[in-house]
NUZA-543678 format. One record per residue (C-alpha): x, y, z; residue in three letters; residue number from 1. Coordinates in nm, 2 decimals, decimal comma, always signed. Layout:
residues N
east X | north Y | up Z | residu ALA | num NUM
...
end
This chain:
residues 57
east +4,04 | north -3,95 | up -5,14 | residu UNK | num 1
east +4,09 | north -3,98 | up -5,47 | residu UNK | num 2
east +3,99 | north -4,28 | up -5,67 | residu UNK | num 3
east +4,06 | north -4,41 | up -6,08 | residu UNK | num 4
east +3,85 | north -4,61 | up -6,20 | residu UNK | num 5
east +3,43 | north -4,69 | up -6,09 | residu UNK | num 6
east +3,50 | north -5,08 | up -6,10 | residu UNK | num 7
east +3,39 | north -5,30 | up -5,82 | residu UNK | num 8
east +3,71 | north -5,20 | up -5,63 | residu UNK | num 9
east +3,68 | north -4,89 | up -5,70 | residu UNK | num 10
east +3,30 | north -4,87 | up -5,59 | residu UNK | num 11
east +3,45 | north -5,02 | up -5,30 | residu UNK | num 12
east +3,69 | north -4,81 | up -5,15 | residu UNK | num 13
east +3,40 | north -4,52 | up -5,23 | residu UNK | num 14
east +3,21 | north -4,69 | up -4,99 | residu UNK | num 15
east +3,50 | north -4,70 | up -4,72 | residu UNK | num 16
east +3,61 | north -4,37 | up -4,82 | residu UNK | num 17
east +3,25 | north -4,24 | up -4,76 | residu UNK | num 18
east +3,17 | north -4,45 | up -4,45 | residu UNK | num 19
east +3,47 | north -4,32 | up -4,24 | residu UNK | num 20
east +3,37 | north -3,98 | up -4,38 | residu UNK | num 21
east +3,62 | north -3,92 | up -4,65 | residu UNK | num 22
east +3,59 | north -3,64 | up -4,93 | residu UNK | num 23
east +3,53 | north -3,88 | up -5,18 | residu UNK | num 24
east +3,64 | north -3,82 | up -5,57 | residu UNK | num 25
east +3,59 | north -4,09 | up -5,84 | residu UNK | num 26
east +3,74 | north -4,05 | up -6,23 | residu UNK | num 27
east +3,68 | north -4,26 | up -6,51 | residu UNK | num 28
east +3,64 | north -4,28 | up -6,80 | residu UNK | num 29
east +3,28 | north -4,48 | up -6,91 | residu UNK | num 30
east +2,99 | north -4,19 | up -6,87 | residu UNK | num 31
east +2,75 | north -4,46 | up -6,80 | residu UNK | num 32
east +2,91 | north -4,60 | up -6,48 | residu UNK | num 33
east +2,93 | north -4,26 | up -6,35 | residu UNK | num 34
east +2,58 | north -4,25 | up -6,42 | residu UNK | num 35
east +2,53 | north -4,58 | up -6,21 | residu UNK | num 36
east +2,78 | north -4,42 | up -5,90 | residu UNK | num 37
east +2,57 | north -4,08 | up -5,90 | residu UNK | num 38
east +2,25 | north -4,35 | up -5,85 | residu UNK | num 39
east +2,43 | north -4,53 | up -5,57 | residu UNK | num 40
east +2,56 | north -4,24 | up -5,36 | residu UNK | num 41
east +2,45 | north -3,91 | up -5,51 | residu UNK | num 42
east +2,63 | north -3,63 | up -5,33 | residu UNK | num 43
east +2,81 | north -3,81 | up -5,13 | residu UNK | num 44
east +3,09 | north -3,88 | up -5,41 | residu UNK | num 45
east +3,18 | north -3,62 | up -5,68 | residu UNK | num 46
east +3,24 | north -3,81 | up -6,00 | residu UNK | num 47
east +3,50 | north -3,69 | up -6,27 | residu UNK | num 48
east +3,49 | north -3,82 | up -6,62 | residu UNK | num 49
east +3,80 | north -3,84 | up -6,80 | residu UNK | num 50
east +3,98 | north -3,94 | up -7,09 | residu UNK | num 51
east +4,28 | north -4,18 | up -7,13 | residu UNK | num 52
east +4,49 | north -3,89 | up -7,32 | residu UNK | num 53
east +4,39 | north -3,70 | up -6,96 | residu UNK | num 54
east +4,50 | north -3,94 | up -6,75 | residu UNK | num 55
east +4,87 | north -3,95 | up -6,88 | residu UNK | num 56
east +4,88 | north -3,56 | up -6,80 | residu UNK | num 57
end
């Protein structure tokens, strides 16, 4: 599962995504949220930072 953006939907949908035992990806593009998602569920979600030039790619 792939996810854009580590908002509270996207934080979300990790949690589903994990909970049903998903391989869990999360980009975006604020460091410091991914900081706060590697907190929440460590392993159990990869987290990709990215920029908006990226994205359109």
């Amino acid at each position: 599962m792939r996810i854009i953006g580590g908002g509270v939907v996207g934080r979300n949908g990790g949690k589903m995504g994990i909970g049903v035992g998903g391989d869990v990806s999360l980009i975006d593009v604020k460091g410091e949220g991914l900081g706060q998602l590697e907190d929440e569920f460590g392993d159990e979600m990869k987290r990709l930072m990215c920029n908006p030039v990226k994205m359109g790619d």
